[in-house]
Biopython code that builds the backbone (N, CA, C, O; Angstrom):
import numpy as np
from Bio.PDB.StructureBuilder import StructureBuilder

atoms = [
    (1, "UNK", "N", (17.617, -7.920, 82.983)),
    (1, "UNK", "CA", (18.127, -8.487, 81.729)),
    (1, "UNK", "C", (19.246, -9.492, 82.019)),
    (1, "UNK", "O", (20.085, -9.278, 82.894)),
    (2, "UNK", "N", (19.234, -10.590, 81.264)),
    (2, "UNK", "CA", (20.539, -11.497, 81.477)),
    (2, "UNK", "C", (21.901, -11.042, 81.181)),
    (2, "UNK", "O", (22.317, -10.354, 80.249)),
    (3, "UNK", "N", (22.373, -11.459, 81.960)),
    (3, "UNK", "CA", (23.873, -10.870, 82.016)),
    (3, "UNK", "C", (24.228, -11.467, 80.201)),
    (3, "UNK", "O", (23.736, -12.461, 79.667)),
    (4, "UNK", "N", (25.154, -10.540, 79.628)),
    (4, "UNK", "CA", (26.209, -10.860, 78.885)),
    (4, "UNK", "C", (27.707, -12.041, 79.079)),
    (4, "UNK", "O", (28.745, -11.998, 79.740)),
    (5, "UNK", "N", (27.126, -12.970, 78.157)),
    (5, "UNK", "CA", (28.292, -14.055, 79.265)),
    (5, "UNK", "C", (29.715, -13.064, 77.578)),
    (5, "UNK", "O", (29.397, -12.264, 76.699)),
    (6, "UNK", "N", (31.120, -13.699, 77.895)),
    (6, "UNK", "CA", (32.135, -12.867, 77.378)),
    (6, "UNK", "C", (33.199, -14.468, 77.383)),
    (6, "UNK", "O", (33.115, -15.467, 78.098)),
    (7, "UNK", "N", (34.125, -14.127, 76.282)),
    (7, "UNK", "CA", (35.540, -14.804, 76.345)),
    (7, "UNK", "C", (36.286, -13.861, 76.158)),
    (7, "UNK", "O", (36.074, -12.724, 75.735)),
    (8, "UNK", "N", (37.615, -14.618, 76.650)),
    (8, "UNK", "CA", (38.601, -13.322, 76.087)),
    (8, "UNK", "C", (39.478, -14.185, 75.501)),
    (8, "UNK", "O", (39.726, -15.361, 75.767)),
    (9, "UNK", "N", (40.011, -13.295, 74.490)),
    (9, "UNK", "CA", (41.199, -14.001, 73.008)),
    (9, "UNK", "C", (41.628, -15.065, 73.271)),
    (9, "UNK", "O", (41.386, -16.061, 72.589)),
    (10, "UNK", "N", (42.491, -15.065, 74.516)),
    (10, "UNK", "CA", (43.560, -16.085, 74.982)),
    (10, "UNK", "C", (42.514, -17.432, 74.809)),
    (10, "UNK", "O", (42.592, -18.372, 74.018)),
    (11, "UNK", "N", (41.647, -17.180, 75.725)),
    (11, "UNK", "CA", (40.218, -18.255, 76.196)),
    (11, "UNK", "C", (40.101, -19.103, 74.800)),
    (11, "UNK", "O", (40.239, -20.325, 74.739)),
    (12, "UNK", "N", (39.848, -18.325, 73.794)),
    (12, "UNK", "CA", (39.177, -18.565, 72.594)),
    (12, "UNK", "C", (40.323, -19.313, 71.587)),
    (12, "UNK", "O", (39.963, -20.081, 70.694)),
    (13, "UNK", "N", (41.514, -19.045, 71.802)),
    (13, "UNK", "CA", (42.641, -19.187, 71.114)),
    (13, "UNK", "C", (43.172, -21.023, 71.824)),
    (13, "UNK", "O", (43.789, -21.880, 71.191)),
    (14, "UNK", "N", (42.739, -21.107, 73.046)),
    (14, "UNK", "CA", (42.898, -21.991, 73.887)),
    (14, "UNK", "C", (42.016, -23.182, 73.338)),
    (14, "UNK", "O", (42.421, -24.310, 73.056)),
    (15, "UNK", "N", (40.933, -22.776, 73.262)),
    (15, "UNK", "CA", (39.877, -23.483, 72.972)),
    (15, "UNK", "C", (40.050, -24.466, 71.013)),
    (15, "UNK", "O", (39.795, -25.541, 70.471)),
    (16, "UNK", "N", (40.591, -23.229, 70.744)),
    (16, "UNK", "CA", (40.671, -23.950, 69.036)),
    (16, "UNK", "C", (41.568, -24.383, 68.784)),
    (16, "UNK", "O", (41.674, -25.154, 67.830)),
    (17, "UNK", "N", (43.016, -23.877, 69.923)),
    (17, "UNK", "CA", (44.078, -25.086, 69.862)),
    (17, "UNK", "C", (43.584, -26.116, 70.383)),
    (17, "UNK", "O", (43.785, -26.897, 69.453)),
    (18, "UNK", "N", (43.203, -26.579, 70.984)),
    (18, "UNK", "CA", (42.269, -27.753, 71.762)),
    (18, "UNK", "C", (41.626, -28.601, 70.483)),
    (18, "UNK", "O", (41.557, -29.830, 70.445)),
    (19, "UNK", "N", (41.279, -27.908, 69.691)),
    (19, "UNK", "CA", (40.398, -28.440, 68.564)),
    (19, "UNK", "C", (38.889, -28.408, 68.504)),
    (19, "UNK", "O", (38.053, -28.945, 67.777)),
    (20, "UNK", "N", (38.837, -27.403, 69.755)),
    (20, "UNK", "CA", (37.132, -27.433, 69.921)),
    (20, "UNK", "C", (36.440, -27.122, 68.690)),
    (20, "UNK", "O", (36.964, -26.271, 67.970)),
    (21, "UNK", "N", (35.498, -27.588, 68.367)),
    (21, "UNK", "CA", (34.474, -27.086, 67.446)),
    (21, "UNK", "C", (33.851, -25.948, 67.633)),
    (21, "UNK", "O", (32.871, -26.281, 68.300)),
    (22, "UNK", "N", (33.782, -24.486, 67.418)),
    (22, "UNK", "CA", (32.976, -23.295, 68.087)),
    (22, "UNK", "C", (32.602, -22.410, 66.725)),
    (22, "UNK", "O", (33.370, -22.070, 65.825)),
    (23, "UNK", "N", (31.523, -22.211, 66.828)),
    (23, "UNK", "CA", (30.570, -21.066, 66.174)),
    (23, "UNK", "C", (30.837, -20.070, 66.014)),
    (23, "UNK", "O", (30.195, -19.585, 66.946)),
    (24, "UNK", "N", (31.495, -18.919, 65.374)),
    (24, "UNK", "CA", (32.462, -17.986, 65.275)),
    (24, "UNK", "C", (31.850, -16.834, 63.814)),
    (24, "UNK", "O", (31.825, -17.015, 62.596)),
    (25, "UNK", "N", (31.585, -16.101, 64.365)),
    (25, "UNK", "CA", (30.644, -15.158, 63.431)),
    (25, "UNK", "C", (31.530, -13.950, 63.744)),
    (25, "UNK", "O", (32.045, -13.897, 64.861)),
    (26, "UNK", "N", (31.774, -12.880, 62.768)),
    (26, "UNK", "CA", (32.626, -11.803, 62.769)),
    (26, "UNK", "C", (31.915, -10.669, 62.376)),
    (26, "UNK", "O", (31.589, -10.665, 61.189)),
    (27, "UNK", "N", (31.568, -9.653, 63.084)),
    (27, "UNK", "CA", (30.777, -8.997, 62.489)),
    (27, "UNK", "C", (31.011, -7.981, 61.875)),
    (27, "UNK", "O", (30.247, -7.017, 61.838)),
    (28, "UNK", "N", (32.354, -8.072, 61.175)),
    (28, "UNK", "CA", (33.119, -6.049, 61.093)),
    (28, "UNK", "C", (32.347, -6.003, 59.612)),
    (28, "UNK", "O", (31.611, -6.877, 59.153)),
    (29, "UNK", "N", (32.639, -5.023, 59.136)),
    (29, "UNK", "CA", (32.414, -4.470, 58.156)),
    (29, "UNK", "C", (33.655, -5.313, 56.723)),
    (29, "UNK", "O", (34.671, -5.915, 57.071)),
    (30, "UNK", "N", (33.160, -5.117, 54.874)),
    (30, "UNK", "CA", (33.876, -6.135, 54.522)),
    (30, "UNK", "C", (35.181, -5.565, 54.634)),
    (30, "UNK", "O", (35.929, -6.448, 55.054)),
    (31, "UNK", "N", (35.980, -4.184, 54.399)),
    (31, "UNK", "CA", (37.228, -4.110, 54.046)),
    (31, "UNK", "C", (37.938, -4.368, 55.646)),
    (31, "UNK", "O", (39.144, -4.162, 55.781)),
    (32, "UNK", "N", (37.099, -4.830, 56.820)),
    (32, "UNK", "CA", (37.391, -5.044, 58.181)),
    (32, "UNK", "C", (38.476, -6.795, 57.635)),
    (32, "UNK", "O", (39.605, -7.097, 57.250)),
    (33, "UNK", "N", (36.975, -7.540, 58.006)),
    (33, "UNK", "CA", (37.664, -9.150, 57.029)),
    (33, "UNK", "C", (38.735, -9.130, 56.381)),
    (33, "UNK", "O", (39.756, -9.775, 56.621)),
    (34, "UNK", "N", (38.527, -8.336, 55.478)),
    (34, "UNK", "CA", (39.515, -8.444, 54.195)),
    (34, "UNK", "C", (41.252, -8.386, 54.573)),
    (34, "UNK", "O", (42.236, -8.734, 53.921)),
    (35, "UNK", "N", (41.092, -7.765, 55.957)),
    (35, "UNK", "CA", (43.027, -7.629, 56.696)),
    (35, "UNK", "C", (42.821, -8.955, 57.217)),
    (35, "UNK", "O", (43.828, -9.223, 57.872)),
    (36, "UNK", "N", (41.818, -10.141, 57.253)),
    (36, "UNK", "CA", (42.170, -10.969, 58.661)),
    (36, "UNK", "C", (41.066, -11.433, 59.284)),
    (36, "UNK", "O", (40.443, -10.651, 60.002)),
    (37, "UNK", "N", (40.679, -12.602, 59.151)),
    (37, "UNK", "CA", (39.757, -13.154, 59.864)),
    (37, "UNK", "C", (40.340, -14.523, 60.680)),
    (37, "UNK", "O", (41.264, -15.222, 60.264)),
    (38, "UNK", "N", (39.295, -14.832, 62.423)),
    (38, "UNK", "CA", (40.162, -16.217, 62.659)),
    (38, "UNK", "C", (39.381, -17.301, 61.748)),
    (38, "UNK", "O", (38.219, -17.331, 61.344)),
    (39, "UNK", "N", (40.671, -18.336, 61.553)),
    (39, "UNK", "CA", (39.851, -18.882, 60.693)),
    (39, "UNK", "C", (38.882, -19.765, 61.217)),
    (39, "UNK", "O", (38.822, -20.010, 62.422)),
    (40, "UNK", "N", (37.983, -20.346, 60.228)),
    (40, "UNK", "CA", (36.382, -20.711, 60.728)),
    (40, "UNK", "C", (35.826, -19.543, 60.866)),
    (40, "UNK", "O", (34.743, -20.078, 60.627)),
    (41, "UNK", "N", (35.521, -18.370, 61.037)),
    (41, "UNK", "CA", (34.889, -17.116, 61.390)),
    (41, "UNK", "C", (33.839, -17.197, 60.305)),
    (41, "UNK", "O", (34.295, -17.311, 59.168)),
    (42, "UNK", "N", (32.400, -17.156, 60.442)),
    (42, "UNK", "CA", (31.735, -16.793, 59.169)),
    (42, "UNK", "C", (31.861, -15.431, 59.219)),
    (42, "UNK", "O", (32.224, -14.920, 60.278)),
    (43, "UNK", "N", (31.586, -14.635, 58.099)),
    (43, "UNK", "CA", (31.342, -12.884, 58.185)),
    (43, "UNK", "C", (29.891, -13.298, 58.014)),
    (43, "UNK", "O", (29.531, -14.122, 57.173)),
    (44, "UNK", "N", (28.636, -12.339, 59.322)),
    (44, "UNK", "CA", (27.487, -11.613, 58.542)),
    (44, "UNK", "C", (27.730, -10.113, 59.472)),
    (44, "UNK", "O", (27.644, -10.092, 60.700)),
    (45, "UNK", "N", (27.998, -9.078, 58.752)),
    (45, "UNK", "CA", (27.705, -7.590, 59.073)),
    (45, "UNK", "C", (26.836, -7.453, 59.926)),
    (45, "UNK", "O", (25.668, -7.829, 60.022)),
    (46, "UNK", "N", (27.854, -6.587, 60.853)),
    (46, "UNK", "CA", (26.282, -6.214, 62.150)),
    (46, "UNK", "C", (24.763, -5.933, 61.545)),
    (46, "UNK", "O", (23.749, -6.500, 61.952)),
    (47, "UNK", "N", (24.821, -4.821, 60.358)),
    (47, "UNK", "CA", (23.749, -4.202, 59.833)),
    (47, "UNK", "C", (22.769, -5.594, 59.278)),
    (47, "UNK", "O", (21.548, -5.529, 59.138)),
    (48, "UNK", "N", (23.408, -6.540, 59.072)),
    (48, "UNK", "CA", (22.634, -7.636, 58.337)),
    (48, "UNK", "C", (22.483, -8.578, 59.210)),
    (48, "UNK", "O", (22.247, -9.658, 58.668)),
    (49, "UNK", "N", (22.547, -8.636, 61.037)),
    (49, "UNK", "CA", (22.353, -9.466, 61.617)),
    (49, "UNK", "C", (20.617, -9.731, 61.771)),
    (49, "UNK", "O", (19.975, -10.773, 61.900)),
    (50, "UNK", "N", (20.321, -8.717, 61.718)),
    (50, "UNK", "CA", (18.629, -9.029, 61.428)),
    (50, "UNK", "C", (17.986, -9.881, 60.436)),
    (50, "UNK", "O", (16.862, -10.306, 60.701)),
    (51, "UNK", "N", (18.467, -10.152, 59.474)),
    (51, "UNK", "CA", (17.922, -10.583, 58.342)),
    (51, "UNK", "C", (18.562, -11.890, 58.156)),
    (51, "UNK", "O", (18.440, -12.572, 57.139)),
    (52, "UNK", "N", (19.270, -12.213, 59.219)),
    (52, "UNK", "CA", (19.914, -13.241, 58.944)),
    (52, "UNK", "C", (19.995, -14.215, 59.976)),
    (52, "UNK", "O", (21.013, -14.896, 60.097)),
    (53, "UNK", "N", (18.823, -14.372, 60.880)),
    (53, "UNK", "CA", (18.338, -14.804, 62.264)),
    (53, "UNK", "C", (17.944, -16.146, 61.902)),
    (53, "UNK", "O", (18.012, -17.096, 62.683)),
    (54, "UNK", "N", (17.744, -16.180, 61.323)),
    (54, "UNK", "CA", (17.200, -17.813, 60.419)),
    (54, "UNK", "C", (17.996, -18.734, 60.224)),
    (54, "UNK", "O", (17.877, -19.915, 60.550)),
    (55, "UNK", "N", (19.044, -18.096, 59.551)),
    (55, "UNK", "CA", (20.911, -19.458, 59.964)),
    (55, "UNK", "C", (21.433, -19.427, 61.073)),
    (55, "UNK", "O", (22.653, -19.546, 61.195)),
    (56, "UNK", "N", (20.588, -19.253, 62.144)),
    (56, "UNK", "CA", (21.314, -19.142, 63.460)),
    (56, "UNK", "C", (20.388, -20.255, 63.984)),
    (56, "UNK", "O", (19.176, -20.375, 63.807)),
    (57, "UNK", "N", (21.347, -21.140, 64.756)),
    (57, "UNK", "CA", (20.353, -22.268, 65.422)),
    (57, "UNK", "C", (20.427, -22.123, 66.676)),
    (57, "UNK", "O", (21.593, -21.994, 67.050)),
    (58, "UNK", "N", (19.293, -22.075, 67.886)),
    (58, "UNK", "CA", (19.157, -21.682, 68.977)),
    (58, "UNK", "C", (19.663, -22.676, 69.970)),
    (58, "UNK", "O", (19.402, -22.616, 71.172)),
    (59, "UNK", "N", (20.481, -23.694, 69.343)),
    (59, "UNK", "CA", (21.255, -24.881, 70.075)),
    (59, "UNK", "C", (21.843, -24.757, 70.443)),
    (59, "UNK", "O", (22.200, -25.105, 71.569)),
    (60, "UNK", "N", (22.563, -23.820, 69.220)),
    (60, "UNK", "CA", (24.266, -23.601, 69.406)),
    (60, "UNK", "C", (24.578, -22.225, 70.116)),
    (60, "UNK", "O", (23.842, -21.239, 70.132)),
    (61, "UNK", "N", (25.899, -22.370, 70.735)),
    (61, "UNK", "CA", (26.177, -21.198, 70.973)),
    (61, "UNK", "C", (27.343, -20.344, 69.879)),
    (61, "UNK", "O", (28.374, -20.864, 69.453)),
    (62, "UNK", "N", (26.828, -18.777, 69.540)),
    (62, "UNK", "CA", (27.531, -18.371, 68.983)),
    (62, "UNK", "C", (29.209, -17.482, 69.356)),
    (62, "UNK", "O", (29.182, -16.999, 70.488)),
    (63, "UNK", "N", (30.102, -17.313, 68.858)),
    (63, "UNK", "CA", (30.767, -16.531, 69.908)),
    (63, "UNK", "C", (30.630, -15.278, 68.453)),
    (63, "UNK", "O", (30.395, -15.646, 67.301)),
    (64, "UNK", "N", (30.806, -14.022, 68.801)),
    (64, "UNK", "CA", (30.771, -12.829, 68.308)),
    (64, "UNK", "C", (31.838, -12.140, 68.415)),
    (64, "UNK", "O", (32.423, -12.054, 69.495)),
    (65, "UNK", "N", (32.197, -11.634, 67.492)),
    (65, "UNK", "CA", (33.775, -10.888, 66.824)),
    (65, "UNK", "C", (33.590, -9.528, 66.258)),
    (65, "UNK", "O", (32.859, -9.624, 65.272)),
    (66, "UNK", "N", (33.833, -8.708, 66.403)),
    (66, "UNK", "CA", (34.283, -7.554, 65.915)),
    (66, "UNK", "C", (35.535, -6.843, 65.942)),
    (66, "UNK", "O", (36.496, -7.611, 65.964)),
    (67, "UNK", "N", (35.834, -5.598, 65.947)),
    (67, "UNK", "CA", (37.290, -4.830, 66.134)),
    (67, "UNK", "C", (37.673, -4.900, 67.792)),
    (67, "UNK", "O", (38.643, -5.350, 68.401)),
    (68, "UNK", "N", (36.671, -4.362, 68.122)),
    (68, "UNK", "CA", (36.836, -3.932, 69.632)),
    (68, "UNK", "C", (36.108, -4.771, 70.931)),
    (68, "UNK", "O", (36.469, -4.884, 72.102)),
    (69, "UNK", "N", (34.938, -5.302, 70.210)),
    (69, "UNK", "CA", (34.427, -6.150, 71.212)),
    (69, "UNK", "C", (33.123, -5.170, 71.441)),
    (69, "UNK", "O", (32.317, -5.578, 72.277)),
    (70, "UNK", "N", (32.865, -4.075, 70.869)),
    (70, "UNK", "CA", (31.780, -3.095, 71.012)),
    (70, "UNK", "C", (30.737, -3.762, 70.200)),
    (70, "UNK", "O", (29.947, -4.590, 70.655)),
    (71, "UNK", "N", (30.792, -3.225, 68.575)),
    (71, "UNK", "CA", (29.713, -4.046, 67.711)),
    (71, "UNK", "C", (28.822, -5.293, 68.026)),
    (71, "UNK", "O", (27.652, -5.674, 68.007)),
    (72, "UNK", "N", (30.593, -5.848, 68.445)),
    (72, "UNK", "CA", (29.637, -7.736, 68.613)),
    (72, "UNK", "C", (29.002, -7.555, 70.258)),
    (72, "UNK", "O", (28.047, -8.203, 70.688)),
    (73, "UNK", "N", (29.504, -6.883, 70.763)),
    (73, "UNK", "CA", (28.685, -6.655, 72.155)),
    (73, "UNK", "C", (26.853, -6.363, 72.524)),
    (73, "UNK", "O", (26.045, -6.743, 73.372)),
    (74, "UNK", "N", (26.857, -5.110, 70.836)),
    (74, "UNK", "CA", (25.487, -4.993, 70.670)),
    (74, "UNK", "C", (24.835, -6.320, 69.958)),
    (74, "UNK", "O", (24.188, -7.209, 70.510)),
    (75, "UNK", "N", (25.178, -6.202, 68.614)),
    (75, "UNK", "CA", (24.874, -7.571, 68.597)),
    (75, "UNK", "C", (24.583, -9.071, 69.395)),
    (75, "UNK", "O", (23.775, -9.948, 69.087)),
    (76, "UNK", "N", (25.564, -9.021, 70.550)),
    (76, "UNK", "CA", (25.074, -10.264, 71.347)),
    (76, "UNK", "C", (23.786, -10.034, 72.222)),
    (76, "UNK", "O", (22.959, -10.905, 72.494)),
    (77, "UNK", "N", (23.748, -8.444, 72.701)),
    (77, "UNK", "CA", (22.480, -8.362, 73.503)),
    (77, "UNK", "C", (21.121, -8.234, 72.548)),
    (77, "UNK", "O", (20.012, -8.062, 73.053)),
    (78, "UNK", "N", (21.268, -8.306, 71.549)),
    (78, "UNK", "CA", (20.178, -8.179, 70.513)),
    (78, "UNK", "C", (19.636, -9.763, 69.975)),
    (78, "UNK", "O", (18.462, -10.019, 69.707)),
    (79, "UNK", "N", (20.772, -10.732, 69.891)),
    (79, "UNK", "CA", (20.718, -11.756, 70.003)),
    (79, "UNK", "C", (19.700, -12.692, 70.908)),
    (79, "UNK", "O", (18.726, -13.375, 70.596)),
    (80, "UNK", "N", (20.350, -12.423, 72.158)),
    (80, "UNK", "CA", (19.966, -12.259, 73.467)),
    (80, "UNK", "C", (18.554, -12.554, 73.292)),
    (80, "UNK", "O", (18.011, -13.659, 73.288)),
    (81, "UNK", "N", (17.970, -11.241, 73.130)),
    (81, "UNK", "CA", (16.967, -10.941, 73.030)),
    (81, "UNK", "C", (16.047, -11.708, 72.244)),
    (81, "UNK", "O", (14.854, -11.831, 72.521)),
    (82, "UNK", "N", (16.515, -12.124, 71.441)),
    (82, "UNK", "CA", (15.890, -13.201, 70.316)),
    (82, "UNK", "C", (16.065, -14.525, 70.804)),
    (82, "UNK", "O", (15.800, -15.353, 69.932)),
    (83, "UNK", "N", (16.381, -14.965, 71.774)),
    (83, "UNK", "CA", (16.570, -16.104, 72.501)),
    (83, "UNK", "C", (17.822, -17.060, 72.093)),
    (83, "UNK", "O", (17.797, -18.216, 72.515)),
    (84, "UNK", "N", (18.708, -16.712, 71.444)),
    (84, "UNK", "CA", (20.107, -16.985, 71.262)),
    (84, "UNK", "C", (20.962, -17.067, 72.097)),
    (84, "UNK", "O", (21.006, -16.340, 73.089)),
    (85, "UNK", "N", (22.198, -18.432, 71.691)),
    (85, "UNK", "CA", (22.692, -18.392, 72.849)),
    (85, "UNK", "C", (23.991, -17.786, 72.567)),
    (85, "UNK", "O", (24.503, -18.464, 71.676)),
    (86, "UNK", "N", (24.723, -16.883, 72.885)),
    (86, "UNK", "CA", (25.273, -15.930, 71.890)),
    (86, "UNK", "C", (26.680, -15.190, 73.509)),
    (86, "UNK", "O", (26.324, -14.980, 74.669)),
    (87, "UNK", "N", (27.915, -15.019, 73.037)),
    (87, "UNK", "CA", (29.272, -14.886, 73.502)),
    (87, "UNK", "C", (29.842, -14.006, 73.148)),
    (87, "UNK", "O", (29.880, -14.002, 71.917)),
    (88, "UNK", "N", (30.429, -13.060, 73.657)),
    (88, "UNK", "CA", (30.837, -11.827, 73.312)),
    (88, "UNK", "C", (32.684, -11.944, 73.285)),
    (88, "UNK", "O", (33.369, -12.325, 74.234)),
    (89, "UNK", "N", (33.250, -11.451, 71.778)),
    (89, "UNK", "CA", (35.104, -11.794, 72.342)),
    (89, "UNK", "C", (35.278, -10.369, 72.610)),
    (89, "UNK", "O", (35.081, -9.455, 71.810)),
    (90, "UNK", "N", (35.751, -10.259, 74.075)),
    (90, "UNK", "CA", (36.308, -9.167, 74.650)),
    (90, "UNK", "C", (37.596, -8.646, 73.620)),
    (90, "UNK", "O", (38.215, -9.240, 72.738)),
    (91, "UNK", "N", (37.681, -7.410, 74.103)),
    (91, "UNK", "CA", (38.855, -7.381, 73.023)),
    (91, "UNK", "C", (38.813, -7.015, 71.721)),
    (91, "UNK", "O", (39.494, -6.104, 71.251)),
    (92, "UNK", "N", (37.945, -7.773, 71.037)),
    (92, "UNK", "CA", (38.038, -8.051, 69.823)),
    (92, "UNK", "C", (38.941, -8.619, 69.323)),
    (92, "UNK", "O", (39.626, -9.431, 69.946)),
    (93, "UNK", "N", (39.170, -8.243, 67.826)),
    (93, "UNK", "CA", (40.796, -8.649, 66.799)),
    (93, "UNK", "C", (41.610, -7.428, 67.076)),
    (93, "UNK", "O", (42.297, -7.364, 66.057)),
    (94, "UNK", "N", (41.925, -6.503, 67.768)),
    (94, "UNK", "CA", (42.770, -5.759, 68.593)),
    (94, "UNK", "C", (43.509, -6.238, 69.593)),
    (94, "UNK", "O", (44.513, -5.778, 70.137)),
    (95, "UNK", "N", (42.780, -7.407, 69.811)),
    (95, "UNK", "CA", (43.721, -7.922, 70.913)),
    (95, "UNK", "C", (43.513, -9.551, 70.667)),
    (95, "UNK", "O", (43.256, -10.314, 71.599)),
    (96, "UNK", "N", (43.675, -10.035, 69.123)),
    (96, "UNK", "CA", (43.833, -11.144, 68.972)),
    (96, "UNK", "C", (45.189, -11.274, 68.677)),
    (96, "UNK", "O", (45.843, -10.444, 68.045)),
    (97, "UNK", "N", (45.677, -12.500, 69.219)),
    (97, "UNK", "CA", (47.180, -12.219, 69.060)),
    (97, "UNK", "C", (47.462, -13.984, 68.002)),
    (97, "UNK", "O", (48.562, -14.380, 67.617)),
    (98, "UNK", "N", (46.417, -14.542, 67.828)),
    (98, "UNK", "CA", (46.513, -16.270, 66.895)),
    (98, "UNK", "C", (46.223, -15.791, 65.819)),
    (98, "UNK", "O", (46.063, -14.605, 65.531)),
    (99, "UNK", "N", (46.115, -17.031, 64.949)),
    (99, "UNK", "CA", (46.137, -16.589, 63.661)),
    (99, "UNK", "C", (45.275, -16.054, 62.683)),
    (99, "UNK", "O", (44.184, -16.536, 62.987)),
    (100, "UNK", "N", (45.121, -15.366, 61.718)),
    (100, "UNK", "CA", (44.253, -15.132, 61.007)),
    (100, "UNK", "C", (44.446, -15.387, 59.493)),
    (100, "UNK", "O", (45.436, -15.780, 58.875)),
    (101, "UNK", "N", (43.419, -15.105, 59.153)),
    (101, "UNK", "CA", (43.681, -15.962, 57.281)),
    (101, "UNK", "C", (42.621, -14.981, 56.337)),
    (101, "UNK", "O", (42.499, -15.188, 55.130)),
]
sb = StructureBuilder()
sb.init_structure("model")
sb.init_model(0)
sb.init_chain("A")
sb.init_seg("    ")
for serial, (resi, resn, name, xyz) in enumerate(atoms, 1):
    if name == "N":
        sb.init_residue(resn, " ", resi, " ")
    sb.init_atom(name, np.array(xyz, "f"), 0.0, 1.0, " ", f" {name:<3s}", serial, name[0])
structure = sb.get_structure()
């Protein structure tokens, strides 16, 4: 199986001070969001990542967000699997230390 490629916070925090443009999907649950999302983050719920494979463009790469870095972890290898090009944030928002909105 292909390895899991990963960022970690700092990486990611680096990157959007930079001004990069990046794909940023959050997958917690809603009262998760509701303390704090980075901004740009779309929310779709792990449980609804299936059904929602269709707004995902196989161009782009996604990076994946959750609490811990677990959820979006499954999620990225499920991704994966679907031929996505798909980034796991280590950590999660536990160990995001930029801003949220």
């Amino acid at each position: 199986m292909e390895e899991m490629k990963e960022i970690t916070t700092d990486e990611l925090k680096n990157k959007l001070d930079a001004g990069e443009k990046l794909e940023l999907v959050d997958v917690r649950e809603d009262d998760e969001v509701a303390k704090g999302m980075i901004p740009g983050a779309k929310h779709i719920r792990m449980g609804t990542i299936p059904e929602n494979l269709d707004s995902f463009d196989k161009d782009k790469e996604y990076i994946m967000i959750c609490r811990s870095g677990n959820r979006s972890g499954q999620v990225c290898h499920y991704m994966q699997e679907q031929g996505y090009k798909v980034r796991n944030m280590v950590g999660g928002m536990l160990d995001w230390s930029g801003e949220t909105k």
